[in-house]
Backbone of each chain as ProteinMPNN parsed JSONL, in Angstrom:
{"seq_chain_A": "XXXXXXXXXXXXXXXXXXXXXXXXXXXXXXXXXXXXXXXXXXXXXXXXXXXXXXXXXX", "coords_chain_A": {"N_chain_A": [[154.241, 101.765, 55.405], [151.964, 103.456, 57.367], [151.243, 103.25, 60.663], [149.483, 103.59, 63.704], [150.693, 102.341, 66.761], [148.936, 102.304, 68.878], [146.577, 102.25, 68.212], [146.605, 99.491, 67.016], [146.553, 98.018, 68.882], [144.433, 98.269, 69.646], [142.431, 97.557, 67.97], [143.587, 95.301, 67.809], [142.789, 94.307, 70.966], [140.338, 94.354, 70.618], [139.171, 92.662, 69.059], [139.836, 90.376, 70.325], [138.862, 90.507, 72.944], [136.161, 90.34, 72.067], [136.2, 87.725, 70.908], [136.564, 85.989, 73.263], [134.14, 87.004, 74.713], [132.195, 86.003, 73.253], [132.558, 83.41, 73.404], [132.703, 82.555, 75.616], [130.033, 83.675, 77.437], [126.605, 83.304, 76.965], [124.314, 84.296, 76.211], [123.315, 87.813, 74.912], [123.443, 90.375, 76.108], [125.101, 89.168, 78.571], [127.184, 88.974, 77.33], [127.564, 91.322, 75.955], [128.166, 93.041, 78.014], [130.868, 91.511, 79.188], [132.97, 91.548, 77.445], [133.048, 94.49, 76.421], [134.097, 94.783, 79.622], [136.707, 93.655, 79.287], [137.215, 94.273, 76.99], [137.772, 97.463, 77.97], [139.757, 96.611, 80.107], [141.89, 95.339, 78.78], [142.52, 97.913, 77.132], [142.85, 100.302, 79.566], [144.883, 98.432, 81.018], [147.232, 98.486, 79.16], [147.712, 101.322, 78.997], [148.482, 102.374, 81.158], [150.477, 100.668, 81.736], [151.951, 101.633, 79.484], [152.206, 103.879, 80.319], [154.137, 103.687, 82.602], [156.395, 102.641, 81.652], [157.146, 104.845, 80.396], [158.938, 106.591, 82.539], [160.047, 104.747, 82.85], [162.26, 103.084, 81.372], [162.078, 99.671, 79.437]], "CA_chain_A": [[152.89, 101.782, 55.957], [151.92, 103.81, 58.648], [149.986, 103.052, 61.306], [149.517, 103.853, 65.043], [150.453, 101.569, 67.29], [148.227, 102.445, 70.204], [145.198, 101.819, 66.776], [146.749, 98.415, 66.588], [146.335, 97.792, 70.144], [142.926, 98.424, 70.414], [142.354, 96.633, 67.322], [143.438, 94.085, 68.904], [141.96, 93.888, 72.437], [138.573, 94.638, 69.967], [138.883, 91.279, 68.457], [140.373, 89.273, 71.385], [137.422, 90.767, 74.022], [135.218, 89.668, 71.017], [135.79, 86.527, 70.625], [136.05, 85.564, 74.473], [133.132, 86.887, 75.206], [130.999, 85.32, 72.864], [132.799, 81.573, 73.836], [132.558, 82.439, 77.693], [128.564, 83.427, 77.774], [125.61, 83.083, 75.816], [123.247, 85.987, 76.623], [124.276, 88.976, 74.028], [123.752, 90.827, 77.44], [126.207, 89.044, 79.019], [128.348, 88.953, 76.319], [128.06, 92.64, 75.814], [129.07, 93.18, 79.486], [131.555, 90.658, 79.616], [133.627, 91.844, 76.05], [133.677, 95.377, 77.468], [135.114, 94.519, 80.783], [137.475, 92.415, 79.012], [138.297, 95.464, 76.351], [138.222, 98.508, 78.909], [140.712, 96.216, 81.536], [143.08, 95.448, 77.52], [142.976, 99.438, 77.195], [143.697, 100.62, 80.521], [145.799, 98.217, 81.565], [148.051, 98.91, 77.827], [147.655, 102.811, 79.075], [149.101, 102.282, 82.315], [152.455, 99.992, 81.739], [152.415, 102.773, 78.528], [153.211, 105.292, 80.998], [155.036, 103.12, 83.409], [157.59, 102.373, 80.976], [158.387, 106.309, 80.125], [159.75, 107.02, 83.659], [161.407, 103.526, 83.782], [162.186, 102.322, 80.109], [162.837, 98.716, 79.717]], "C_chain_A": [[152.889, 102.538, 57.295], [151.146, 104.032, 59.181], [150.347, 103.159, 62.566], [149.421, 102.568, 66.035], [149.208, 101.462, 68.538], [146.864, 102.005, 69.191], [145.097, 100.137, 66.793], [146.368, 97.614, 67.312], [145.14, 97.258, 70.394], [142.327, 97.678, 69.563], [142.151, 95.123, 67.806], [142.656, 93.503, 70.181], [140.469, 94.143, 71.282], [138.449, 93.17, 69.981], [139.026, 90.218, 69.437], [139.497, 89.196, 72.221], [136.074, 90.33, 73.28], [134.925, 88.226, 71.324], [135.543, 85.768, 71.957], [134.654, 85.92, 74.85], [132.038, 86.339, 74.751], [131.355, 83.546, 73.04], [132.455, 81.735, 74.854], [130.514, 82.576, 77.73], [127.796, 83.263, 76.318], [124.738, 83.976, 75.281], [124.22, 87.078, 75.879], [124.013, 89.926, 75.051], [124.697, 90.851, 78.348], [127.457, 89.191, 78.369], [128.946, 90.317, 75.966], [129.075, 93.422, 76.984], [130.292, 92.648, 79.98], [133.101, 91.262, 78.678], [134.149, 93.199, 76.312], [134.153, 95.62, 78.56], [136.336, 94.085, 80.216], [138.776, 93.541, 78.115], [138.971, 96.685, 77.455], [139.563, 97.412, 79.66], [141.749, 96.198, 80.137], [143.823, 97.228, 77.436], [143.319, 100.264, 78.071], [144.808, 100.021, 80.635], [147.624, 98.287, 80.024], [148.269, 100.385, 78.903], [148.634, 102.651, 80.323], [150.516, 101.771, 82.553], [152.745, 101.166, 80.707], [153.1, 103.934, 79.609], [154.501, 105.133, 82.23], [156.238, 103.104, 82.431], [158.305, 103.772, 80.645], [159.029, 107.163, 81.111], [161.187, 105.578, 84.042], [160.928, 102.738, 82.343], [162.693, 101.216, 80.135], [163.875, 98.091, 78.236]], "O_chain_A": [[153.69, 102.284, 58.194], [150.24, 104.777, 58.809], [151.519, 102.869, 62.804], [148.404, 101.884, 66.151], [148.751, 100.382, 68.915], [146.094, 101.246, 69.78], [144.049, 99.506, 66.658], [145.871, 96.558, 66.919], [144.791, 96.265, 71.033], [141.521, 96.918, 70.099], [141.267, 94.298, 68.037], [142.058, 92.43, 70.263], [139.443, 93.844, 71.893], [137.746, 92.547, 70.777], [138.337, 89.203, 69.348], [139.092, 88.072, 72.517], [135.057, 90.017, 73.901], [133.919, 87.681, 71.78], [134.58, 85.004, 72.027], [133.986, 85.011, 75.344], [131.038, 86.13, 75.437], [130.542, 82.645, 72.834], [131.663, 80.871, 75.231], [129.825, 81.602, 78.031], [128.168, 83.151, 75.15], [124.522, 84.295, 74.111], [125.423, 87.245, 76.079], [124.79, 90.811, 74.693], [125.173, 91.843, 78.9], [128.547, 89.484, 78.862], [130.126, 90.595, 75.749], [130.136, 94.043, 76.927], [130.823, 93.106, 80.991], [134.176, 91.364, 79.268], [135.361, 93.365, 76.445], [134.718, 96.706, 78.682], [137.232, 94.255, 81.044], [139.991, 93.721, 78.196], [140.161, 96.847, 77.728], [140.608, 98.033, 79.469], [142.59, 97.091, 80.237], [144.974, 97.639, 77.583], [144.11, 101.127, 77.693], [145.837, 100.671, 80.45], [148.81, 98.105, 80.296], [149.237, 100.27, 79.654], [149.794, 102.972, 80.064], [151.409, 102.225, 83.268], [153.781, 101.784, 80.954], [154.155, 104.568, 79.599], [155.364, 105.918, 82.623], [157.139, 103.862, 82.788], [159.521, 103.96, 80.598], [159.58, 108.222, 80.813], [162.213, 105.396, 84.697], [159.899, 102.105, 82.106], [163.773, 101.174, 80.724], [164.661, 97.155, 78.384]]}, "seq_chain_B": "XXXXXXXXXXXXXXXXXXXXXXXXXXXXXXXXXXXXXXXXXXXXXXXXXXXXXXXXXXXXXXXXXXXXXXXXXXXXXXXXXXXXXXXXXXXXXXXXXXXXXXXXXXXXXXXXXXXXXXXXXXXXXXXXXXXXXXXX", "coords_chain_B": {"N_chain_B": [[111.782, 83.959, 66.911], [112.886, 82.198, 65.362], [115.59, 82.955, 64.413], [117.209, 82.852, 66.856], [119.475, 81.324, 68.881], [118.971, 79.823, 71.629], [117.455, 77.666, 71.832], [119.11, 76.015, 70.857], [120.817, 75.509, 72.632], [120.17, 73.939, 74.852], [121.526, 71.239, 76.752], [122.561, 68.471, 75.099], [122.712, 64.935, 74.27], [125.819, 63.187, 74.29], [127.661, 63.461, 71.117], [128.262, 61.168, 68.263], [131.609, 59.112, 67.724], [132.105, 59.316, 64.797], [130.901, 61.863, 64.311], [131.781, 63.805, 66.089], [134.736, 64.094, 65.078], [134.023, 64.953, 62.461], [132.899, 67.684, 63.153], [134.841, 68.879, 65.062], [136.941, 68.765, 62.674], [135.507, 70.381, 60.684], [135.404, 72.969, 62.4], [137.988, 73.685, 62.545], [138.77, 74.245, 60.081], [137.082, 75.728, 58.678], [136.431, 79.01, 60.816], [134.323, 78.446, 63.018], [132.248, 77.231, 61.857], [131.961, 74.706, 63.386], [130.28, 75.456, 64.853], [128.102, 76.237, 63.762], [127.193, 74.305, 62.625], [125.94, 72.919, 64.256], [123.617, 74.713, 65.186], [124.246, 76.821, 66.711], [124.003, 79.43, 65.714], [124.83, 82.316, 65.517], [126.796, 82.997, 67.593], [128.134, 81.467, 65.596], [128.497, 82.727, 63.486], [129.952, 85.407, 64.293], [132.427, 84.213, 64.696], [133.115, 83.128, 62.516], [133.367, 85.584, 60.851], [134.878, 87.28, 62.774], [137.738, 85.791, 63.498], [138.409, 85.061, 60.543], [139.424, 87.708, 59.573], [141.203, 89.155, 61.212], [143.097, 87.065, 60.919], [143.604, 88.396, 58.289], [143.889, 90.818, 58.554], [146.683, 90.903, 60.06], [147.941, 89.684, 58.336], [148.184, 91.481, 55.997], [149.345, 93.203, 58.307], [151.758, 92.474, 57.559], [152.92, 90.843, 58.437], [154.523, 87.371, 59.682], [154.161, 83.921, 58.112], [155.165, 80.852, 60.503], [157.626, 78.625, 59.33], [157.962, 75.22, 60.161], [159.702, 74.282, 62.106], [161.997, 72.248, 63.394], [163.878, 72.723, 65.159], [164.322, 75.431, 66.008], [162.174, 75.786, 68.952], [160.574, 78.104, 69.611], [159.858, 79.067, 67.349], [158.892, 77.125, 66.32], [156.501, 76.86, 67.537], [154.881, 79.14, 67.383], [154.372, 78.38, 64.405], [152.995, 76.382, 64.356], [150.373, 77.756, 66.168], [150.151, 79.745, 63.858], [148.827, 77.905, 62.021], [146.764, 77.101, 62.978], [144.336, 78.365, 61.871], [143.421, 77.255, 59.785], [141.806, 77.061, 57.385], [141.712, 79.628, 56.04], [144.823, 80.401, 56.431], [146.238, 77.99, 54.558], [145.05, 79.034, 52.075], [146.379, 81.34, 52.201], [148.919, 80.362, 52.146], [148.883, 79.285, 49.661], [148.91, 81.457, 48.165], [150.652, 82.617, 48.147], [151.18, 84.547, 50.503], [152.054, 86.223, 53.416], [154.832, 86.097, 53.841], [156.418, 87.592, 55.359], [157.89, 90.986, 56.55], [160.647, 91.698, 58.19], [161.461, 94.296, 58.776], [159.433, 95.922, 58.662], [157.027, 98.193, 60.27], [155.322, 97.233, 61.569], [155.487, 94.488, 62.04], [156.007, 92.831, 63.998], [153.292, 93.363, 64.942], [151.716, 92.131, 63.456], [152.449, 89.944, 63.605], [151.816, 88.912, 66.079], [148.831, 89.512, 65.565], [148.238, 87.512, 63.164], [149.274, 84.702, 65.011], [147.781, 85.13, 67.067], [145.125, 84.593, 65.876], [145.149, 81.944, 64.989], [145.109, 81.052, 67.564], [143.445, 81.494, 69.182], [140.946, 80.117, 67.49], [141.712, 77.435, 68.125], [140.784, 77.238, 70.703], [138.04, 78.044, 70.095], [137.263, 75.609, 68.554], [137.823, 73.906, 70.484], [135.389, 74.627, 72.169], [133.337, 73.937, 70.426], [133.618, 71.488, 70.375], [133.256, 70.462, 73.104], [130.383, 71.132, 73.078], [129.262, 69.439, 71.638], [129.712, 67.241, 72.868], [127.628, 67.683, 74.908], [128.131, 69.174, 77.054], [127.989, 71.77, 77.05]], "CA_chain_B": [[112.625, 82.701, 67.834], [114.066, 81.034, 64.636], [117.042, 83.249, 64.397], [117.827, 82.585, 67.996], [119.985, 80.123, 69.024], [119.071, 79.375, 72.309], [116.761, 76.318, 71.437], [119.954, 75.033, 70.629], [121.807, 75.908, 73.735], [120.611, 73.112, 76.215], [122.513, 70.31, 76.909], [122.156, 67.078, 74.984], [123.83, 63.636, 74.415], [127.041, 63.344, 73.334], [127.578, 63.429, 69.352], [129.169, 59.825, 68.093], [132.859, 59.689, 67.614], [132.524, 60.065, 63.59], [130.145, 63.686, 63.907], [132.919, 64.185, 66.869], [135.66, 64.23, 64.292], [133.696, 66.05, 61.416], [133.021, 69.304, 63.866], [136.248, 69.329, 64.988], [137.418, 69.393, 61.339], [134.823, 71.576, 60.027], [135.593, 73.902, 62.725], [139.468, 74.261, 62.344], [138.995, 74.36, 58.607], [136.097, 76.984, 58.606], [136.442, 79.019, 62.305], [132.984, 78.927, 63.284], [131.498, 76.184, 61.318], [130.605, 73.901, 64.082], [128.688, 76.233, 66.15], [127.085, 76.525, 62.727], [126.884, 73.009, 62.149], [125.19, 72.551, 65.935], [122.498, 75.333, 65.328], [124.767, 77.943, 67.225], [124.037, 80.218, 64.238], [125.339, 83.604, 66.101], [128.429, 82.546, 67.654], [129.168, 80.66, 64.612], [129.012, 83.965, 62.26], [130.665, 85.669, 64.657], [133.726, 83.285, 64.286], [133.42, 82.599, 60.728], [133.629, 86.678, 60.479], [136.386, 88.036, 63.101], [139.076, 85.331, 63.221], [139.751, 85.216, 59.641], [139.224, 89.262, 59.249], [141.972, 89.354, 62.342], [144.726, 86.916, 60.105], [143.851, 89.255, 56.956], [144.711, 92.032, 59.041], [148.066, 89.861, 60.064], [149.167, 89.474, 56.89], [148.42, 93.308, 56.172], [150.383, 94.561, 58.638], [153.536, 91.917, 56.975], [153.373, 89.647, 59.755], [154.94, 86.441, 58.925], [153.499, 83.075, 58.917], [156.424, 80.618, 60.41], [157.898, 77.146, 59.165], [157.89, 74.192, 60.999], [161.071, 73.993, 62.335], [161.731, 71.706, 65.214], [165.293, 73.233, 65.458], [163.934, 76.554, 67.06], [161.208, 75.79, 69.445], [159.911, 79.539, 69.406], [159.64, 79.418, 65.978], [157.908, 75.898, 65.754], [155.319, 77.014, 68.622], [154.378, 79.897, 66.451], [154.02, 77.643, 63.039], [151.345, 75.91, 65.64], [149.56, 78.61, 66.574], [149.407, 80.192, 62.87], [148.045, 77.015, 61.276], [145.119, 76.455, 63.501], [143.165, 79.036, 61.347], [142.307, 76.574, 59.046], [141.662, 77.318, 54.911], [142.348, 81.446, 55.312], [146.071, 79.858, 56.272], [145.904, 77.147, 53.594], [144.831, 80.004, 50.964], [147.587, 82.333, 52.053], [150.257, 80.033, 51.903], [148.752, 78.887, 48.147], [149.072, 83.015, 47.07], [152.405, 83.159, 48.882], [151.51, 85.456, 51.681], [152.957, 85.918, 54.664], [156.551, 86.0, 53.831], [156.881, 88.597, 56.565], [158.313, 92.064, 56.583], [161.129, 92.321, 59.621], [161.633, 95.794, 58.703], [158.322, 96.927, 59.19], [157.208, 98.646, 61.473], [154.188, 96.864, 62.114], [155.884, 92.908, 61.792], [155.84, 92.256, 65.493], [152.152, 93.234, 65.243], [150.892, 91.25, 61.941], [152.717, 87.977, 64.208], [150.602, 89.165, 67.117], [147.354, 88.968, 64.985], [148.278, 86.146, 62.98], [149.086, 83.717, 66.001], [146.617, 84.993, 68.136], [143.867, 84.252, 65.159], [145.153, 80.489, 65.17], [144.794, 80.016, 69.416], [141.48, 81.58, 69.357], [140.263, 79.425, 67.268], [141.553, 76.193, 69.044], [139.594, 77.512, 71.517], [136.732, 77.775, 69.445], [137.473, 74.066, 68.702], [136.965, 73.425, 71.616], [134.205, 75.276, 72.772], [132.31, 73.385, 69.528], [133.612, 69.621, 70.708], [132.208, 70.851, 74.09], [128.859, 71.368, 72.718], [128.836, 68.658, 70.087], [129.504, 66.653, 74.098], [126.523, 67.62, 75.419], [128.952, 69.585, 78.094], [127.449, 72.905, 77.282]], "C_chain_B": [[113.27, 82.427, 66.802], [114.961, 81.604, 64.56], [117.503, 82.84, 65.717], [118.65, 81.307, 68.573], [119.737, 79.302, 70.564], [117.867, 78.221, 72.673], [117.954, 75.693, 71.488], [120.932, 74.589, 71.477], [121.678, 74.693, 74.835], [120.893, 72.395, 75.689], [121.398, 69.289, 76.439], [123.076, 66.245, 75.067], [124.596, 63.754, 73.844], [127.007, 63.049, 71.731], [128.491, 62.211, 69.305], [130.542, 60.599, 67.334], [132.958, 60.725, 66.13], [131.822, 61.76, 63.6], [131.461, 64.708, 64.914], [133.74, 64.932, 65.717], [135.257, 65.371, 63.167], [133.559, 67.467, 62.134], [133.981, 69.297, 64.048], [137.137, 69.945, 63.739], [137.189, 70.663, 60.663], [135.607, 73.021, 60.728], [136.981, 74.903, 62.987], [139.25, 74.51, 61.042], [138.085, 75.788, 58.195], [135.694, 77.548, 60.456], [134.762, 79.448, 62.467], [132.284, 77.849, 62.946], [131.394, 75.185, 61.959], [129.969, 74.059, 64.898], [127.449, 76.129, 65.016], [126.147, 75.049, 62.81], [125.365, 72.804, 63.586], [123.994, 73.56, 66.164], [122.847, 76.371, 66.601], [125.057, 78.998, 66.585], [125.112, 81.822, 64.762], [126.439, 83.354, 66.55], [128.98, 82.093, 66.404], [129.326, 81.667, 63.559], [129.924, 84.698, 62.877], [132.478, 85.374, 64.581], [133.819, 83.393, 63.206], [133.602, 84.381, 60.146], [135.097, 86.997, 61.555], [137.498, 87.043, 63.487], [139.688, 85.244, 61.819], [139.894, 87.143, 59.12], [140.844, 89.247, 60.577], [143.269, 88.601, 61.784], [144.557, 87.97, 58.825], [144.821, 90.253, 57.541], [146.854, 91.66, 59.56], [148.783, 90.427, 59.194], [149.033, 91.111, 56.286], [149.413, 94.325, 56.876], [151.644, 93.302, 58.561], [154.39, 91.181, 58.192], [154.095, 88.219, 58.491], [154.57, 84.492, 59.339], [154.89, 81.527, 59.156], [156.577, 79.198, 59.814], [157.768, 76.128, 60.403], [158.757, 73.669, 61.412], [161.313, 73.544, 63.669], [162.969, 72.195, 65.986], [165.182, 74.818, 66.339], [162.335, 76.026, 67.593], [160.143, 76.876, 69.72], [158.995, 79.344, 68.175], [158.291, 78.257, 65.506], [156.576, 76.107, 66.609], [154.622, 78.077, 67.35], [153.879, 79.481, 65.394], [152.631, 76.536, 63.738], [150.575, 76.687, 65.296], [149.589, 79.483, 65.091], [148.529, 79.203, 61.574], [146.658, 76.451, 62.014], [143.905, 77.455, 63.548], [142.645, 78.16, 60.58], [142.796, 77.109, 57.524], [142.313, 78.603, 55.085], [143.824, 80.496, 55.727], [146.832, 79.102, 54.878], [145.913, 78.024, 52.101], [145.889, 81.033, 51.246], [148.782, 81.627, 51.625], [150.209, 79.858, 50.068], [149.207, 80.354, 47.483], [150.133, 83.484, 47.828], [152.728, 84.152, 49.412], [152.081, 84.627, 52.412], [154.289, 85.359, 54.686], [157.055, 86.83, 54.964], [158.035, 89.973, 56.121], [159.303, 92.266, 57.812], [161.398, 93.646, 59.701], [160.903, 96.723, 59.004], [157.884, 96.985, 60.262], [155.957, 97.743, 62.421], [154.207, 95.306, 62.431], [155.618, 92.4, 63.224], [154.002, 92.149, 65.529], [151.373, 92.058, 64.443], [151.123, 89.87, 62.707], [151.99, 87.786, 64.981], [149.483, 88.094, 66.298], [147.52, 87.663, 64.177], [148.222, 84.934, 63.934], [147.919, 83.63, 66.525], [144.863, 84.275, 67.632], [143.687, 82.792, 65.805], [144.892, 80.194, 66.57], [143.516, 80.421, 69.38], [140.735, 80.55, 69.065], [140.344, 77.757, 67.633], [140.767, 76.216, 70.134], [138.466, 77.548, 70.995], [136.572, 75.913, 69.257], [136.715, 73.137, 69.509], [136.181, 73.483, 72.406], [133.084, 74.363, 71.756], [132.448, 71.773, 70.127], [132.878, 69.676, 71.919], [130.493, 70.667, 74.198], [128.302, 70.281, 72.115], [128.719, 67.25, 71.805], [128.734, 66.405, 74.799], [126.775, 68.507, 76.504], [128.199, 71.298, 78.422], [125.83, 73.204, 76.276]], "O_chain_B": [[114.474, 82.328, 67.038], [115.853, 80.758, 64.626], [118.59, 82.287, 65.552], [118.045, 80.234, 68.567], [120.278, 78.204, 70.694], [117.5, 78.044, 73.834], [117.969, 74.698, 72.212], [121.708, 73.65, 71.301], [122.614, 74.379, 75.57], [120.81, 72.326, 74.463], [120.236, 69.098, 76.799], [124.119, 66.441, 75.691], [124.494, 64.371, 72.783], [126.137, 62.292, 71.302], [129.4, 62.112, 70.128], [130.714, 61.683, 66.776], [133.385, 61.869, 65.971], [132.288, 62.674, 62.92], [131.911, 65.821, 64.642], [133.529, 66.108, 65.419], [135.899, 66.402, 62.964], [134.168, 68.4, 61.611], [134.574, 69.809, 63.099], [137.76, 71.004, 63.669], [137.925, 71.561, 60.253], [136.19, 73.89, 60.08], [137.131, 76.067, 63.359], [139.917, 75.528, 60.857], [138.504, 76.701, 57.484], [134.991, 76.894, 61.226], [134.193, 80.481, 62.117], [131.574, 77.416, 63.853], [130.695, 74.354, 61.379], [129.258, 73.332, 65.591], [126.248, 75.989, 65.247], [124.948, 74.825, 62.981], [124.153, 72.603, 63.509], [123.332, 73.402, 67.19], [121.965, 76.722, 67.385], [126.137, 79.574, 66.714], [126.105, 82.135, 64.105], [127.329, 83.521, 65.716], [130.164, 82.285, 66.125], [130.236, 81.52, 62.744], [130.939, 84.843, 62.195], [133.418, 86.158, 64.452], [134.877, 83.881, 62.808], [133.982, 84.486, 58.98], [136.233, 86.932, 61.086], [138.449, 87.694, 63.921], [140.9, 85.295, 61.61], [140.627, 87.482, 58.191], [141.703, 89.629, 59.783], [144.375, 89.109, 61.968], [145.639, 88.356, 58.383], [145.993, 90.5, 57.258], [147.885, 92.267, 59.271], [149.725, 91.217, 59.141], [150.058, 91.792, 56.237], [149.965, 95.383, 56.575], [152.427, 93.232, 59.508], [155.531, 91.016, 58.624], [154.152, 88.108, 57.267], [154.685, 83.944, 60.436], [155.502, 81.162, 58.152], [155.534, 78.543, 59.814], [157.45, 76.499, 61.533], [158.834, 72.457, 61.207], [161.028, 74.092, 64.734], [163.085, 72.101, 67.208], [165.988, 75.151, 67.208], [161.422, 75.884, 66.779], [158.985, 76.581, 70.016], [157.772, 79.442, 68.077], [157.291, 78.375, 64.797], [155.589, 75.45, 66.277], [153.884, 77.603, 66.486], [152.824, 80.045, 65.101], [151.53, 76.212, 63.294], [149.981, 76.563, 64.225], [148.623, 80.234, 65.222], [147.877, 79.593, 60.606], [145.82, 75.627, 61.647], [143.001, 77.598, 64.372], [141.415, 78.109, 60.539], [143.83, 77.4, 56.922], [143.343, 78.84, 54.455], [143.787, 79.536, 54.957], [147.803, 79.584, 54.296], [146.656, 77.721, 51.167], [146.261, 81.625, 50.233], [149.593, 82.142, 50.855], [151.132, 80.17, 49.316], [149.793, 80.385, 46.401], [150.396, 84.663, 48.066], [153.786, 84.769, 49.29], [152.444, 83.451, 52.443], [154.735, 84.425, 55.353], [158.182, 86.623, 55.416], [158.96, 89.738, 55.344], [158.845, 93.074, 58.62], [161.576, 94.131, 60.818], [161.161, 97.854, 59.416], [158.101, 96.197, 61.183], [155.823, 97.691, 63.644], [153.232, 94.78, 62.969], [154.888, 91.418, 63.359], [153.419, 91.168, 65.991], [150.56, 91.263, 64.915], [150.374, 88.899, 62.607], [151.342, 86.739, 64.988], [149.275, 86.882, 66.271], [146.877, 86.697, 64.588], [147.288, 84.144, 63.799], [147.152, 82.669, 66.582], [143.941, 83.791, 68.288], [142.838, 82.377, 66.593], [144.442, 79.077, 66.825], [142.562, 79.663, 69.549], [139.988, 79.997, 69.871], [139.408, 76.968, 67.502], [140.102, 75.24, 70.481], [137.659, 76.877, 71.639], [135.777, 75.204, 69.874], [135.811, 72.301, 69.478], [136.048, 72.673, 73.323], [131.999, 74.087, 72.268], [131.484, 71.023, 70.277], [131.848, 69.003, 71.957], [129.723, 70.241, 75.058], [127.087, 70.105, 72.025], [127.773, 66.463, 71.834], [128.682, 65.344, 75.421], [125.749, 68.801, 77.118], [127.961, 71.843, 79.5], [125.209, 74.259, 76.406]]}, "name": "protein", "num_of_chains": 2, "seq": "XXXXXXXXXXXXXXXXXXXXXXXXXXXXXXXXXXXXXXXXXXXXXXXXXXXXXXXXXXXXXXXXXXXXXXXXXXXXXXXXXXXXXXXXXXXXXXXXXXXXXXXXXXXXXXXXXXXXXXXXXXXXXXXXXXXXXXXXXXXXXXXXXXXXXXXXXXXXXXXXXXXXXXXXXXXXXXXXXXXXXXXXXXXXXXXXXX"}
């Protein structure tokens, strides 16, 4: 099977920023706002140790 | 208004122990089903759609779901956290998924999504006993 991890990732933070944000508020306003903070900070902060790690592999 | 759930949103009196117990159940057994139950119609599809879509995907990418072994504590934390999906668990183990793949490439991930399904939804759990409390 082959599949991209960085796909799997985001996959992920999709579903995980999902579901918090619809337990944490109520308002599909807030929830929208809350779910994308929640994904964007999953996908940067992935992007960022991603590149940290290829000057200093652990 | 009637699709909306936020009629249903303020705070009432606590639910007696036995309706206690049945949401709780319902809502480990079906993830979502006692927002449903409680007239939290939108959260509760929400749930009842992306936690078990999130173990399918699991067991897709040849995650593995673990035993109950009190002899590795890793292992037995994990057999936790993939049984508190409820029935999709229940129905995989009956069609004898989730034997796991360590070879593949994707096995670390499928354990990811599998576990992570099951804590979500203890959290859901308890976001529904919450409600069923009067708390939220």
């Amino acid at each position: 099977m082959t599949t991209s991890h960085f796909l799997l990732m985001v996959l992920y933070a999709l579903f995980v920023s999902l579901v918090f944000a619809v337990l944490l508020k109520d308002q599909p306003r807030e929830q929208l706002k809350t779910g994308a903070m929640m994904f964007g900070g999953f996908i940067g902060v992935a992007y960022v140790l991603g590149w940290l790690m290829f000057p200093f592999p652990l | 208004m009637g699709t909306k759930s936020t009629a249903a949103e303020r705070p009432r009196a606590a639910a007696e122990p036995a309706r206690l117990a049945l949401i709780c159940a319902l809502s480990w057994l079906f993830p979502g089903a006692g927002h449903l139950l409680q007239g939290r119609r939108e959260k509760g599809l929400v749930f009842l759609v992306a936690l078990p879509l999130m173990f399918a995907i699991g067991l897709w990418l040849q995650g593995r779901l673990f035993p109950l072994e009190l002899s590795d504590p890793l292992v037995f934390l994990g057999a936790i956290a993939d049984r508190g999906i409820g029935a999709p668990y229940i129905i995989a183990r009956f069609m004898d998924a989730g034997a796991g793949t360590v070879t593949a490439a994707s096995y670390e991930y499928g354990n990811t999504f599998l576990m992570t399904a099951g804590l979500l939804n203890f959290l859901v759990i308890l976001d529904a006993f919450d409600i069923a409390q009067g708390r939220k």
